[in-house]
NUMAR-680064 format. One line per 2 residues: number of its first residue (from 1); for each residue y negated, x negated, z of N, C-alpha, C. Coordinates in Angstrom, 1 decimal, m for minus. Atoms other than C-alpha are relative to their C-alpha. Layout:
BEGIN
NUM	Y X Z Y X Z Y X Z; ...
This chain:
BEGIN
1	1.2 m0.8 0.0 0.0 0.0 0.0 m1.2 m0.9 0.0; 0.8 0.9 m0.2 m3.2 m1.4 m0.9 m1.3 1.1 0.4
3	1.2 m0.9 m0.1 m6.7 0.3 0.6 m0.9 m0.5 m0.2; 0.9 0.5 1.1 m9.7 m0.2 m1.1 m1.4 1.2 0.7
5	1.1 m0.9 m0.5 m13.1 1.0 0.6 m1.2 m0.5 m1.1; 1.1 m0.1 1.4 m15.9 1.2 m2.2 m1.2 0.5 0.9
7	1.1 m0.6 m0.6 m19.6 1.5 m1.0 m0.9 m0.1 m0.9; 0.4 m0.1 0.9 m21.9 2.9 m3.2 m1.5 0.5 0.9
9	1.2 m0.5 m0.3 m25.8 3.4 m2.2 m0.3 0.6 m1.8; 0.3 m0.9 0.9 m27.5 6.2 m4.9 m1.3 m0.3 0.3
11	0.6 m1.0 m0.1 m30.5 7.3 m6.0 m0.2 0.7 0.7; 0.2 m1.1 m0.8 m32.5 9.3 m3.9 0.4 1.5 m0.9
13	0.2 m1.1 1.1 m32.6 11.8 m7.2 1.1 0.3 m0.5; m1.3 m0.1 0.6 m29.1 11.1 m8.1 1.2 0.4 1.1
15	m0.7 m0.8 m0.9 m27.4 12.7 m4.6 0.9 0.6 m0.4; m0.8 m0.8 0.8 m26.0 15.5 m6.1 0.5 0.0 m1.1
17	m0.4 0.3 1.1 m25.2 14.4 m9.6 1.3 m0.8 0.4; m0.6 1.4 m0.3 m23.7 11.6 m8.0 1.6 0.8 0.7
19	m0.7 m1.0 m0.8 m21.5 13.9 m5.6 1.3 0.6 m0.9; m0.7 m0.7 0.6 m20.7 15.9 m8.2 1.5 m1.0 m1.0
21	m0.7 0.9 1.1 m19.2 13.0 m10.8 0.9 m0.3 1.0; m1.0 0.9 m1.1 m17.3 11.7 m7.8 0.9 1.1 0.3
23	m0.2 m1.2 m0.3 m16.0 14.8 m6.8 1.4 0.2 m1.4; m0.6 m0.1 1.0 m14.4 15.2 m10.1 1.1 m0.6 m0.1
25	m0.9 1.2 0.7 m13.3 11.6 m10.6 1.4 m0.1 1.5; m1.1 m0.2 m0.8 m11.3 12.2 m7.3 1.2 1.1 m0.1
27	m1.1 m0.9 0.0 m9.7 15.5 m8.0 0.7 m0.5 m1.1; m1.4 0.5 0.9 m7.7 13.7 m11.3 0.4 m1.0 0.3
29	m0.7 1.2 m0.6 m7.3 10.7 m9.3 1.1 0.5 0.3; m0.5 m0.3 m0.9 m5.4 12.1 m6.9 1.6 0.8 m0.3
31	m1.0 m0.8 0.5 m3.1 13.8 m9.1 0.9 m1.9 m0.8; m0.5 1.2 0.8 m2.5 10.0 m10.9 1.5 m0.5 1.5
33	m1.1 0.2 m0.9 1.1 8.8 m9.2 m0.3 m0.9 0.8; 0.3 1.2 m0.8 m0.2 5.3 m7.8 m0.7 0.8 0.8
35	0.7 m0.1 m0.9 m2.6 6.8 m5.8 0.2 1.3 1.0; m0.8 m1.1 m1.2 m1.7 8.5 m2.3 m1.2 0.7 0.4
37	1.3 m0.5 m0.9 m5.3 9.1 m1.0 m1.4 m0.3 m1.2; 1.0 0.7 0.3 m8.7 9.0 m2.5 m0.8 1.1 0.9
39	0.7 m0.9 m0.9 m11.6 10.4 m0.4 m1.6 m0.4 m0.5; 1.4 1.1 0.4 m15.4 10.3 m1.1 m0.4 1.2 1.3
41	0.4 0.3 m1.4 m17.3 10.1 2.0 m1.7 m0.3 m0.4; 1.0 0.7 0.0 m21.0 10.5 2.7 m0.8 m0.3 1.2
43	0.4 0.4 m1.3 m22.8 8.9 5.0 m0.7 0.8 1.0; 0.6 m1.5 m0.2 m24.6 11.3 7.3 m1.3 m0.2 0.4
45	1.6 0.4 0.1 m27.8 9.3 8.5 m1.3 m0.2 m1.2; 0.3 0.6 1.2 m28.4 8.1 5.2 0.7 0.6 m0.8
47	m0.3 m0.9 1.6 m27.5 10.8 2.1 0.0 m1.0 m1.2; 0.3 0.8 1.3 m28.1 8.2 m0.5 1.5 m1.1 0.2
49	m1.0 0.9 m0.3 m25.1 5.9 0.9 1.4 1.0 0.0; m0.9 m0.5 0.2 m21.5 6.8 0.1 1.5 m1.1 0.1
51	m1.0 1.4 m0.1 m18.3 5.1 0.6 1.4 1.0 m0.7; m1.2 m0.2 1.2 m14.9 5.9 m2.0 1.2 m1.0 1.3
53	m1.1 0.2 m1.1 m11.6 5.3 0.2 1.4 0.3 m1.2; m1.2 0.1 0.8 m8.9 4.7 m2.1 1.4 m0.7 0.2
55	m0.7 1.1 m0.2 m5.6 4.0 m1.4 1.6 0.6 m1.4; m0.8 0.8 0.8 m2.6 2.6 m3.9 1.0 0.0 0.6
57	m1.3 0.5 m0.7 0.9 2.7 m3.2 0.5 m1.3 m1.0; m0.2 1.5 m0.1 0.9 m0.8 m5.0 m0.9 m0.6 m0.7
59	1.4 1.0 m0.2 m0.9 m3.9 m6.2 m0.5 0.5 m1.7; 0.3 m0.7 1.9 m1.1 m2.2 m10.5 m0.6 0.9 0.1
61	0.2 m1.2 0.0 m1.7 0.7 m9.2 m2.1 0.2 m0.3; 1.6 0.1 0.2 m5.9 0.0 m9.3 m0.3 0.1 m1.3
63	0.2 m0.4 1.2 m5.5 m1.1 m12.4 0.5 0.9 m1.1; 0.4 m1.3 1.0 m4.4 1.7 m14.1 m0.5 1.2 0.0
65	0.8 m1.3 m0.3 m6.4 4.0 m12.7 m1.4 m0.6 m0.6; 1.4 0.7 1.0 m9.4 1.8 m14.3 0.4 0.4 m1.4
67	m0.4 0.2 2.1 m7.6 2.4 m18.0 0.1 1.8 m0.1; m0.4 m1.2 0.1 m7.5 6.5 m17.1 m1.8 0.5 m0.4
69	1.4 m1.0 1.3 m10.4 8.9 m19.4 m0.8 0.2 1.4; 0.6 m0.8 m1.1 m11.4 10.2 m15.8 m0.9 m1.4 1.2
71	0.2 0.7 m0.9 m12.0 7.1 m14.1 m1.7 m0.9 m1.3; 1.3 1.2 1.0 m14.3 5.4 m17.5 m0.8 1.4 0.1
73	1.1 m1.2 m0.3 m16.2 9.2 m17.5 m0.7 m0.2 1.0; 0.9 0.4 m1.3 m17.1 8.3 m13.6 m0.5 m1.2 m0.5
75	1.0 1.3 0.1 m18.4 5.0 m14.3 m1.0 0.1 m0.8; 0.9 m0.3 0.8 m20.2 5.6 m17.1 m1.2 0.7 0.2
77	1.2 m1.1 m0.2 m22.1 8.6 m15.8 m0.7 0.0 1.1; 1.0 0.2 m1.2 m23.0 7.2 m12.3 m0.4 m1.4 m0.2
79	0.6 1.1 0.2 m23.8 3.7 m13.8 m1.5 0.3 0.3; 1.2 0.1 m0.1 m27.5 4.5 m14.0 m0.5 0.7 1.3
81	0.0 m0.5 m1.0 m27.2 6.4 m10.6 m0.1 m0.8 1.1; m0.5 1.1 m1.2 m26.7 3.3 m8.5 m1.3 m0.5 0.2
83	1.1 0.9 m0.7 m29.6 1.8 m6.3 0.4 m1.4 0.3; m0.4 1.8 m0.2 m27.6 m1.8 m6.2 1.2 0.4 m0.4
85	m1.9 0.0 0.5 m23.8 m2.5 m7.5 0.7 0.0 1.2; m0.8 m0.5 m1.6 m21.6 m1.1 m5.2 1.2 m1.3 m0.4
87	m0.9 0.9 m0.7 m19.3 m3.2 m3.5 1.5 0.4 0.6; m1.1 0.2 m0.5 m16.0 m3.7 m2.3 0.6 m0.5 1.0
89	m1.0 0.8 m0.7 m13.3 m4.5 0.3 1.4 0.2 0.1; m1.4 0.1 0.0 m9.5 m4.3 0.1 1.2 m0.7 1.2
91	m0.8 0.1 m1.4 m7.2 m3.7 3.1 1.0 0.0 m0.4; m1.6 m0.2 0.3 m3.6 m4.0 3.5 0.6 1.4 1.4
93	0.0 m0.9 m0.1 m2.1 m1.2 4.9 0.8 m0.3 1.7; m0.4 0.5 m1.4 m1.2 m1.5 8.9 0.9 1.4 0.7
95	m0.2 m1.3 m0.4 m0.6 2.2 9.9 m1.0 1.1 m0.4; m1.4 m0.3 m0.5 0.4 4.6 9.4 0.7 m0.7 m1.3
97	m0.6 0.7 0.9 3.5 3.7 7.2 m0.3 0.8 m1.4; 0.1 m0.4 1.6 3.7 4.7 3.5 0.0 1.4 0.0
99	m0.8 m1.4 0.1 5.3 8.2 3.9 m1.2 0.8 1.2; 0.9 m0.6 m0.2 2.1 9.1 6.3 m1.5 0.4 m0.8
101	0.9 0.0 1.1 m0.4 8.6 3.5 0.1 1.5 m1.3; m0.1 m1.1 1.2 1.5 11.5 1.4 m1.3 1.2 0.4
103	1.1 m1.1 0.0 m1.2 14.2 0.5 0.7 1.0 m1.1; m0.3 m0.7 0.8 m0.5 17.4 m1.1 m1.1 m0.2 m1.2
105	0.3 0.0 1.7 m1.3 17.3 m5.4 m1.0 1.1 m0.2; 0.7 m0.9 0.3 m3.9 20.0 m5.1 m1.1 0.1 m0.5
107	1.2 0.4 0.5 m6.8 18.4 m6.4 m1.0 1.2 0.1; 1.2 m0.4 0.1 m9.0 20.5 m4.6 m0.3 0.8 1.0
């Protein structure tokens, strides 16, 4: 399992646009087989800050969710959304085990 915390600061103007695209790009993630969890999270003092919680049941699994239509549509349409390049960090997976990460396919 790999976890992958993504932080993205927005546009004050791009909030909801931004929301929305993400929003999206989560509910066909989530349906993709590598990926057990994805969650978008926003900050609550600070509305313009957001953090993407993605997790991977293995180490490919990132990259082919970068090669999926739903994943190049998000990038493309919150590229000019972004107040700095969001960043990265990549956890390994401690608890719970693999089989507590399952989420129901409901995308939504």
């Amino acid at each position: 399992m790999l976890v992958v915390h993504v932080f993205v600061h927005v546009k004050p103007e791009s909030v909801e646009a931004f929301k929305a695209a993400s929003m999206e790009n989560a509910r066909n993630s989530v349906q993709e087989p590598g990926i057990a969890r994805f969650d978008v999270l926003q900050q609550q003092d600070d509305p313009t800050r957001f953090m993407l919680i993605e997790v991977y049941r293995g180490e490919d699994d990132p990259a082919r969710h970068k090669q999926t239509a739903h994943y190049a549509a998000w990038r493309d349409s919150v590229a000019d959304m972004m107040a700095e390049p969001r960043t990265s960090v990549k956890y390994s997976n401690v608890f719970p085990d693999e089989s507590g990460w399952d989420m129901p396919k409901t995308g939504g």
